[in-house]
C-alpha positions in Angstrom: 18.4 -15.0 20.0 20.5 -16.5 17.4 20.9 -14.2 14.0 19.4 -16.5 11.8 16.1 -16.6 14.2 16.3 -12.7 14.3 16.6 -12.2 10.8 13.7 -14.3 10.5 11.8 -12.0 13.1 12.7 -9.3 11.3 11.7 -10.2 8.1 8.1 -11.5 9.4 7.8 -7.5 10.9 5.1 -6.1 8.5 3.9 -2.7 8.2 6.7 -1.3 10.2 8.8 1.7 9.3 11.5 1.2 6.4 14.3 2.3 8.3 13.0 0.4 11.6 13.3 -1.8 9.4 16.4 -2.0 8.2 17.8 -0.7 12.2 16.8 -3.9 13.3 18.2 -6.4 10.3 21.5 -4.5 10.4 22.4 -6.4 13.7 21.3 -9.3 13.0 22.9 -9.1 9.3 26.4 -8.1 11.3 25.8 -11.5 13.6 25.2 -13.3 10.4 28.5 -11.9 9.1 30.9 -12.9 12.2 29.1 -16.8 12.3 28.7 -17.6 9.2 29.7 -15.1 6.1 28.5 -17.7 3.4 25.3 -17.2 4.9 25.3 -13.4 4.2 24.0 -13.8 0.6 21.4 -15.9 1.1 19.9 -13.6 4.1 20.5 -10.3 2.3 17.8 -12.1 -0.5 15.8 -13.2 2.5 15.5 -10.2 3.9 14.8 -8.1 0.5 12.2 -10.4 -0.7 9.7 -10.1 2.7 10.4 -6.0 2.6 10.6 -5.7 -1.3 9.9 -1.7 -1.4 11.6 -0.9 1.2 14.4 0.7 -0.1 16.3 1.0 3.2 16.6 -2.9 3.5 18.2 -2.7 -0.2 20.3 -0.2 0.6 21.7 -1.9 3.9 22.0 -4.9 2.2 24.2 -3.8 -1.2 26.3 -1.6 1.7 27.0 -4.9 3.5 27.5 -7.1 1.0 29.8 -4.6 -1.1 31.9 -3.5 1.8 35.6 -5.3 2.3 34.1 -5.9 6.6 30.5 -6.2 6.4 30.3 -6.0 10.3 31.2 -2.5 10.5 29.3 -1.9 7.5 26.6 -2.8 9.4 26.9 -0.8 12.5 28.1 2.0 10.0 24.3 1.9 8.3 22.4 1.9 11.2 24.1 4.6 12.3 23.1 6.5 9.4 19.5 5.4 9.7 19.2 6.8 12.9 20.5 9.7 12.5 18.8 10.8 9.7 18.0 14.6 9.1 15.4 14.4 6.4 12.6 15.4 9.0 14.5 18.6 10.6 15.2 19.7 7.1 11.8 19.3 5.8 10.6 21.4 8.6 12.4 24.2 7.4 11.3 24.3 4.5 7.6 23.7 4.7 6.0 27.3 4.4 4.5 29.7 6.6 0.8 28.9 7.1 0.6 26.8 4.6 -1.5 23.9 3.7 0.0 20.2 3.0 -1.7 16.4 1.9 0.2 13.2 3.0 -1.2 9.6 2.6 -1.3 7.6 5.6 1.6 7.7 8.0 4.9 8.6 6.5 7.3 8.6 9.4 9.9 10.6 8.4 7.3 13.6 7.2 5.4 13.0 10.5 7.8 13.7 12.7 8.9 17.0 10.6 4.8 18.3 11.2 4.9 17.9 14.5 7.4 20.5 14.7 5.1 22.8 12.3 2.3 23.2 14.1 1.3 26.4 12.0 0.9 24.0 8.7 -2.5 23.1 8.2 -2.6 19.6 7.1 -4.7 17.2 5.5 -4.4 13.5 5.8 -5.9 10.7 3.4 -6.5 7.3 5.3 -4.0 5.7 3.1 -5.4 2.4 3.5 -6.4 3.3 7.4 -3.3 4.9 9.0 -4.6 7.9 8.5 -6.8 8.4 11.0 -4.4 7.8 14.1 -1.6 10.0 12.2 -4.6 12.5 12.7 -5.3 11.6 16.1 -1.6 11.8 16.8 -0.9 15.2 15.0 -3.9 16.8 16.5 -2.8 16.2 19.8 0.6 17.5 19.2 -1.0 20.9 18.2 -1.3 20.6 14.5 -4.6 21.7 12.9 -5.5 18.4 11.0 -8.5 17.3 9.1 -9.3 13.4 7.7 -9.7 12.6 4.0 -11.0 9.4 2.9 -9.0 7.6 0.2 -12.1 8.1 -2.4 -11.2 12.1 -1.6 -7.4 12.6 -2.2 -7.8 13.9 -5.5 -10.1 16.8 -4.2 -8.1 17.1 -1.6 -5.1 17.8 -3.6 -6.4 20.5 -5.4 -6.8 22.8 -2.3 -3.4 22.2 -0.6 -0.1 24.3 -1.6 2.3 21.2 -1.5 1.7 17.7 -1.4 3.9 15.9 0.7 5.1 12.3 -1.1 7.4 9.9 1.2 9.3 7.3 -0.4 9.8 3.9 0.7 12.1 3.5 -2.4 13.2 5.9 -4.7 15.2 5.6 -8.1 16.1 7.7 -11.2 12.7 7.5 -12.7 10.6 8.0 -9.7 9.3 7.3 -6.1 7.5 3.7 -4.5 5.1 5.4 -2.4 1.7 4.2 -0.8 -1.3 3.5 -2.4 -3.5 7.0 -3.2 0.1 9.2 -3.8 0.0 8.9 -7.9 -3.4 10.2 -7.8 -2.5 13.2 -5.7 0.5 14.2 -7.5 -1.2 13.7 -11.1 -3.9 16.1 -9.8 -1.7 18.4 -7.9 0.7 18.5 -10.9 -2.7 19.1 -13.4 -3.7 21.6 -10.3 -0.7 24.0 -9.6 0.0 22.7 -6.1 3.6 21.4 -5.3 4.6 17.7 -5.3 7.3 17.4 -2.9 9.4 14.0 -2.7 10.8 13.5 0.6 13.5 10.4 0.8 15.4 9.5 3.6 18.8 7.8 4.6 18.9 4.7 2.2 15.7 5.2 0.1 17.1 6.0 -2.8 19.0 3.2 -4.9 21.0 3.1 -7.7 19.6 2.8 -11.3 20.3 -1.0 -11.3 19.3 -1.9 -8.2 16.2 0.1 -8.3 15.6 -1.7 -11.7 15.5 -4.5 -10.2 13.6 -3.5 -7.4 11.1 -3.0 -10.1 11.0 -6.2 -11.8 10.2 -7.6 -8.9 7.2 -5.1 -7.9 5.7 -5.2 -11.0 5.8 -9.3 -11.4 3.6 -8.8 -7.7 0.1 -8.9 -8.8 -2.3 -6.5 -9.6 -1.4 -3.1 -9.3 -4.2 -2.1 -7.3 -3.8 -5.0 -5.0 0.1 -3.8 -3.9 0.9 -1.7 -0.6 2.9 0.5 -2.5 2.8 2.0 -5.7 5.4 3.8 -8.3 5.2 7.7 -8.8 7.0 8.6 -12.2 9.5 11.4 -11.5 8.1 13.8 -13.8 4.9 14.9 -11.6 8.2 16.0 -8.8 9.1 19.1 -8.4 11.4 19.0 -5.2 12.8 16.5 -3.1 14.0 16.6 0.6 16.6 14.2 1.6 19.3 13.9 4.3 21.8 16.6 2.9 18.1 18.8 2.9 16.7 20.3 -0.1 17.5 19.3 -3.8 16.6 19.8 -7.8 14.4 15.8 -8.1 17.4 14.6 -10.3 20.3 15.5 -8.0 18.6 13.9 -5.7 16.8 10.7 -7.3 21.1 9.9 -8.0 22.2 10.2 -4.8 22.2 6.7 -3.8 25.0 6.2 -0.9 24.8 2.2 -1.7 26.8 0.4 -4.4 25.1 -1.9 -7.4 25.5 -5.2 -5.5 25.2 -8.0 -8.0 24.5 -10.1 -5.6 21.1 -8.5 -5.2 19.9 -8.5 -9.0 18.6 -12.3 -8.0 16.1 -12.8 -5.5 16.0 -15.0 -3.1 14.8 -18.2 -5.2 
């Protein structure tokens, strides 16, 4: 397949794992670099304006275009993505017997509960994942129960920790989906934990998470959007590749530069 016809596969690929994501457009962004490097720009902005909150796109993207050879930088991040630790360390951490919310199907915390079987775990539909998380989880062992979006605020007055993946993260807080500013308002209002958990490449730097931002907010309603922002100040731990941190060691952390290149969309 030629890389512009990938990329353009790619970037079609909706509802699909950040870091899938960005796995899959690292290639192709490395073809893109060896054929035709005046190209790279112009793809990058492609790219970033189908998967706008994903924050591993962004972060692949300003680690390609700021690198001196963007084809290793390429390989280089997917390597990363892949093999990301986030999941093994939140596993450790999650506590004995305890109890934990998530909204729909965040990958990375998924795969850490399916090696804590003895978590008891709730799981709102989160626009209709949900349910086959559930389906999933109970299988594997875990004891699991089904809350309806209309629910997660009850919900997350009965759990110890709610569990928040990011699909973009910056200093002032987390993109997350739709139902996860409700739980941690109530959960913060509630006593339970709010736990922020961002992989390889969701957090950015302050100005590309700015203007990450822009964009979001110039989308439409904000009920209407697949993702939505939680401010930093209802966090009160985060889980990232290097494992546990304080939210604001973490939330600056980004492993990416500020590309310029990226402060302009795609036009």
């Amino acid at each position: 397949m030629h890389p512009i016809e990938r990329l353009r596969y790619v970037a079609r690929a909706e509802g699909a794992d950040p870091s899938l994501v960005a796995v899959e457009a690292a290639s192709a962004l490395a073809s893109i670099a060896r054929s035709d490097p005046a190209g790279l720009v112009p793809a990058c902005r492609r790219l970033i304006s189908r998967h706008l909150s994903a924050g591993p796109v962004w972060w692949l993207s300003a680690r390609v275009l700021g690198a001196p050879d963007p084809v290793e930088a390429a390989r280089a991040a997917a390597a990363e993505l892949e093999d990301d630790a986030t999941d093994r360390h939140l596993a450790a951490v999650l506590p004995d017997d305890g109890t934990a919310l998530v909204i729909g199907w965040p990958e990375v915390a998924a795969s850490a509960l399916r090696r804590r079987a003895d978590v008891e775990l709730l799981v709102a539909e989160g626009g209709g994942e949900g349910a086959a998380l559930a389906r999933r989880l109970s299988g594997a062992g875990n004891d699991v129960a089904v809350v309806a979006d209309a629910g997660v605020g009850a919900a997350a007055v009965v759990v110890d920790i709610v569990v928040l993946e990011a699909h973009a993260a910056g200093p002032t807080g987390l993109l997350c989906t739709p139902g996860s500013h409700a739980a941690a308002a109530v959960a913060a209002r509630s006593g339970a934990a709010v736990w922020a958990v961002a992989g390889t490449g969701r957090v950015l730097p302050s100005r590309l998470w700015e203007a990450l931002l822009e964009r979001f907010d110039a989308g439409g309603e904000p009920w209407e959007r697949d993702s939505e922002v939680v401010p930093v100040d209802l966090l009160d731990a985060l889980v990232g590749p290097g494992g546990p941190v304080e939210v604001a060691e973490g939330l600056a952390s980004a492993t990416c530069p500020a590309a310029p290149e990226l402060f302009r969309d795609a036009g």
